[in-house]
C-alpha positions in Angstrom: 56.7 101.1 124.1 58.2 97.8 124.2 58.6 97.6 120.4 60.1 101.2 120.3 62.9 99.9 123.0 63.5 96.6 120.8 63.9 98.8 117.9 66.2 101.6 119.1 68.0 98.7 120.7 68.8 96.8 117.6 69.7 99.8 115.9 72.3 100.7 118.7 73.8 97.2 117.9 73.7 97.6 114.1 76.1 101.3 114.8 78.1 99.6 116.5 78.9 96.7 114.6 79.4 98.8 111.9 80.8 101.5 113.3 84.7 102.2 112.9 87.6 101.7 115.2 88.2 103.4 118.2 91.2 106.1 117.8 94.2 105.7 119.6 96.8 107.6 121.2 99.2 105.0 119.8 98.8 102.7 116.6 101.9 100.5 116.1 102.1 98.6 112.9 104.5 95.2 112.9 104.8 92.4 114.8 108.5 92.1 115.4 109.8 92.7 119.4 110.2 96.2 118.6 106.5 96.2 117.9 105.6 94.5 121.2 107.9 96.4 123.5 106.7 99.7 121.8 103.2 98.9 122.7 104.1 97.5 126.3 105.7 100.9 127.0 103.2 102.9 125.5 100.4 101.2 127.9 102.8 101.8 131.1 102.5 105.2 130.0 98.3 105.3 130.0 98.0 105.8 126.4 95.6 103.2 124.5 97.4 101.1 122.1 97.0 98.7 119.3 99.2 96.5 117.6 98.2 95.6 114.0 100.8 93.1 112.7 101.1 91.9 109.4 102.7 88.7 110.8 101.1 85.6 112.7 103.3 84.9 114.9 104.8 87.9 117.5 108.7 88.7 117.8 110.3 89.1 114.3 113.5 87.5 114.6 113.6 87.2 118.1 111.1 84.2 118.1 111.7 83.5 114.5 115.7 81.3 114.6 117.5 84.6 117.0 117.9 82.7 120.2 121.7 83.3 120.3 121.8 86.7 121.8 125.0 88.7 120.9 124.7 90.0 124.0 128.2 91.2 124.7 128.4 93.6 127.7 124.9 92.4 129.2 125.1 95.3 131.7 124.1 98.1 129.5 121.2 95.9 128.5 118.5 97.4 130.5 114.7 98.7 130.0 112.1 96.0 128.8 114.6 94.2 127.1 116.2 93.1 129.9 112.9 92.3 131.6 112.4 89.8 128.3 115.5 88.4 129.1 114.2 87.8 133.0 111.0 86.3 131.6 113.4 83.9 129.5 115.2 83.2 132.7 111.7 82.1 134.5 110.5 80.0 131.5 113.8 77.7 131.7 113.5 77.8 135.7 110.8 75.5 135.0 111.8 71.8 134.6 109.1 71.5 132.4 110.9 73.7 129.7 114.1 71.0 129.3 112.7 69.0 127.1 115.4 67.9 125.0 118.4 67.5 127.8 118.9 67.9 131.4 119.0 71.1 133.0 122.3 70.3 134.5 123.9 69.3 130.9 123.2 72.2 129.9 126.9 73.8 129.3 125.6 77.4 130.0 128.1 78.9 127.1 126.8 81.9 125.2 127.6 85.1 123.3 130.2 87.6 125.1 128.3 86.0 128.2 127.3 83.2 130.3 123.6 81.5 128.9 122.3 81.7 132.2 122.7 84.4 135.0 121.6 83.3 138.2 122.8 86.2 140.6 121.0 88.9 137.9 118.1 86.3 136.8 118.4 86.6 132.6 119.1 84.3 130.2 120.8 85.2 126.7 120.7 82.0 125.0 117.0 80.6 124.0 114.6 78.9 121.9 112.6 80.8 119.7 109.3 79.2 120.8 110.2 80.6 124.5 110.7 83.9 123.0 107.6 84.1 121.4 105.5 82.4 124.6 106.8 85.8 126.3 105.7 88.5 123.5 102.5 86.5 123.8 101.8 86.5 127.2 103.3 90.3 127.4 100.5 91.3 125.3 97.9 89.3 126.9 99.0 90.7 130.5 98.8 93.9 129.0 95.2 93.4 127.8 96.8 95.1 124.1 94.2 94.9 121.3 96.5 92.7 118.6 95.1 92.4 115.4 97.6 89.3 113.4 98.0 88.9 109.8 97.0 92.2 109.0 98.3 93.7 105.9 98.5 97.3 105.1 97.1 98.5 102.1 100.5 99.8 100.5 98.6 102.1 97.5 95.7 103.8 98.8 95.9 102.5 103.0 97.4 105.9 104.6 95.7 108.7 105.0 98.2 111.5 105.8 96.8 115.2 106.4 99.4 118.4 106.8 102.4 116.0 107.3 100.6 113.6 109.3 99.6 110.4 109.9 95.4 110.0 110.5 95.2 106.5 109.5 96.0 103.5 108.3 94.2 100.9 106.2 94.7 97.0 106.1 93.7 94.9 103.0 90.7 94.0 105.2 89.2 97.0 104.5 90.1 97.5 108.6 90.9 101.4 109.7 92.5 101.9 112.3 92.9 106.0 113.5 95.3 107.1 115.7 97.5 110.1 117.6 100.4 109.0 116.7 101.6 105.8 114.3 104.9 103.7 114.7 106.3 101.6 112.3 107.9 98.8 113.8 108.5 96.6 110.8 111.6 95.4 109.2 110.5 96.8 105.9 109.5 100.4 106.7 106.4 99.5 104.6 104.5 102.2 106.6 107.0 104.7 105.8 107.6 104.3 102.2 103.2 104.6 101.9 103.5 108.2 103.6 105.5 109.6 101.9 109.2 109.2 104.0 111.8 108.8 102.2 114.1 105.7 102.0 117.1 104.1 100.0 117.7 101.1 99.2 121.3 99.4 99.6 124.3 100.8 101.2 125.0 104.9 100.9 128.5 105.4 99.9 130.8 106.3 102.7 131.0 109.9 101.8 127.3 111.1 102.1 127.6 111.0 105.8 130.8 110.9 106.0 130.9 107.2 107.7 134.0 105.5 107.9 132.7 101.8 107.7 129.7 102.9 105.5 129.7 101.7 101.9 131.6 98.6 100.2 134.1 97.3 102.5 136.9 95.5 100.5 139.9 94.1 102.5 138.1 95.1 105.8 139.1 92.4 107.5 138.7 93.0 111.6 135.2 91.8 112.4 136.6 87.8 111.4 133.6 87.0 109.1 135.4 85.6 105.9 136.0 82.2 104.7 138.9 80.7 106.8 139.3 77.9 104.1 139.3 77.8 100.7 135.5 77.8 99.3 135.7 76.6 95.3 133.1 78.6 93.5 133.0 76.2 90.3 130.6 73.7 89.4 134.1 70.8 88.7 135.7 71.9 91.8 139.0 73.8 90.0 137.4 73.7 86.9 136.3 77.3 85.7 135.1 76.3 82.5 132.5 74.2 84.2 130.7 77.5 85.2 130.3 79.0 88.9 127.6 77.3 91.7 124.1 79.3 91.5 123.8 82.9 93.2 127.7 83.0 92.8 128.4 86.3 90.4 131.3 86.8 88.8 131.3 90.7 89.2 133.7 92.6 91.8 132.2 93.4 94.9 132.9 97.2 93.9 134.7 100.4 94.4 136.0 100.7 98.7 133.0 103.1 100.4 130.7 103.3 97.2 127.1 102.6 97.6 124.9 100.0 96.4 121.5 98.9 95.4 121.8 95.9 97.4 120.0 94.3 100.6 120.8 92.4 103.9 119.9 88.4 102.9 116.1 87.7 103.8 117.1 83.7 104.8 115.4 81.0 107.3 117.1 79.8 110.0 116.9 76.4 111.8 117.8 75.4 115.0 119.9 72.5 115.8 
């Protein structure tokens, strides 16, 4: 008898070792704070939830070089992203967190708003290691299953039956099945696999009928053009020298026609 029990016991362990993920009510692919705040909300709500990121580290921009918050009229700023903002606000409460000046020479200047709001508790203006300390101790409080540097598998990873998303595969050779599947990347890498469909670049202004949609010569009201003079030639004045690398000589286009074109994918450093 006491074989038979060692024997159904190790086969119970070999099941479920190799047994496959749980399914979900809520599967959210992407790390960014989209990703996070998607899958905090989703486990306020009861559902089960996972997070399978194909990024290391948790926040996307927000904890990636975006600590200057164009935060503009803070009060319609509400929801979980204004608790983030509160958790900011408790992390430089703490002495601890000044590490490179004084609290008090701190000149509290931000974005459309003061850094620091002490009658409402937030704080617009960070470091992006303080934003990521909060995605990661969200997720941790939470008790959220988060699964980093996993990679879907982009030709054959998405099962979709009837219009539907069953599940997803990571180059891991992970499945992960849920209700329902959010894609909370910057990419839409989900998205393109099952089938939505996408464009790349800018529509032209007239397929929605959007004013600002499109290319936008001579729109000159949002202030983000070269105040000064910026020579484009190799010998300053010189054209015959050639133009500085990733200049092009082409016109930026016809006003409100599309393009094939993308926002800049570019680091950012803080000073």
């Amino acid at each position: 008898m006491q074989r038979l029990l060692f024997t159904l016991s190790l086969t119970c362990c070999s099941l479920t070792a190799l047994g496959a993920e749980p399914t979900y009510d809520v599967v959210v692919y992407g790390g960014t704070s989209a990703a996070i705040t998607a899958a905090v909300q989703a486990d306020a709500m009861g559902k089960s939830v996972v997070i399978v990121s194909p990024d290391k580290h948790l926040g996307g921009l927000t904890s990636g070089g975006l600590g200057w918050t164009d935060s503009g009229n803070k009060a319609v700023i509400g929801g979980l992203a204004r608790q983030f903002y509160h958790r900011i606000w408790k992390h430089y409460d703490q002495d601890a967190a000044w590490r490179w000046q004084e609290k008090s020479a701190y000149g509290n200047k931000g974005q459309g708003a003061a850094a620091i709001d002490k009658d409402e508790r937030t704080m617009w203006i960070f470091e992006p290691s303080a934003a990521e300390k909060v995605f990661d101790a969200w997720v941790a409080e939470k008790k959220i299953p988060l699964v980093r540097d996993a990679w879907l598998d982009r030709e054959h990873g998405v099962a979709v039956k009837d219009g539907r998303i069953m599940s997803i595969k990571t180059l891991d050779g992970r499945t992960y099945s849920g209700r329902m599947f959010i894609d909370a990347t910057y990419e839409g890498d989900l998205m393109a696999a099952a089938g939505v469909s996408y464009h790349v670049g800018r529509e032209a202004s007239s397929v929605y009928q959007e004013k600002w949609n499109g290319v936008q010569t001579g729109v000159l009201h949002h202030g983000h053009w070269f105040k000064k003079p910026v020579d484009p030639y190799v010998v300053p004045g010189d054209p015959s020298s050639g133009l500085l690398p990733r200049i092009s000589p082409d016109p930026p286009g016809e006003f409100g026609a599309g393009d094939h074109r993308v926002q800049a994918y570019c680091f950012r450093m803080c000073l």
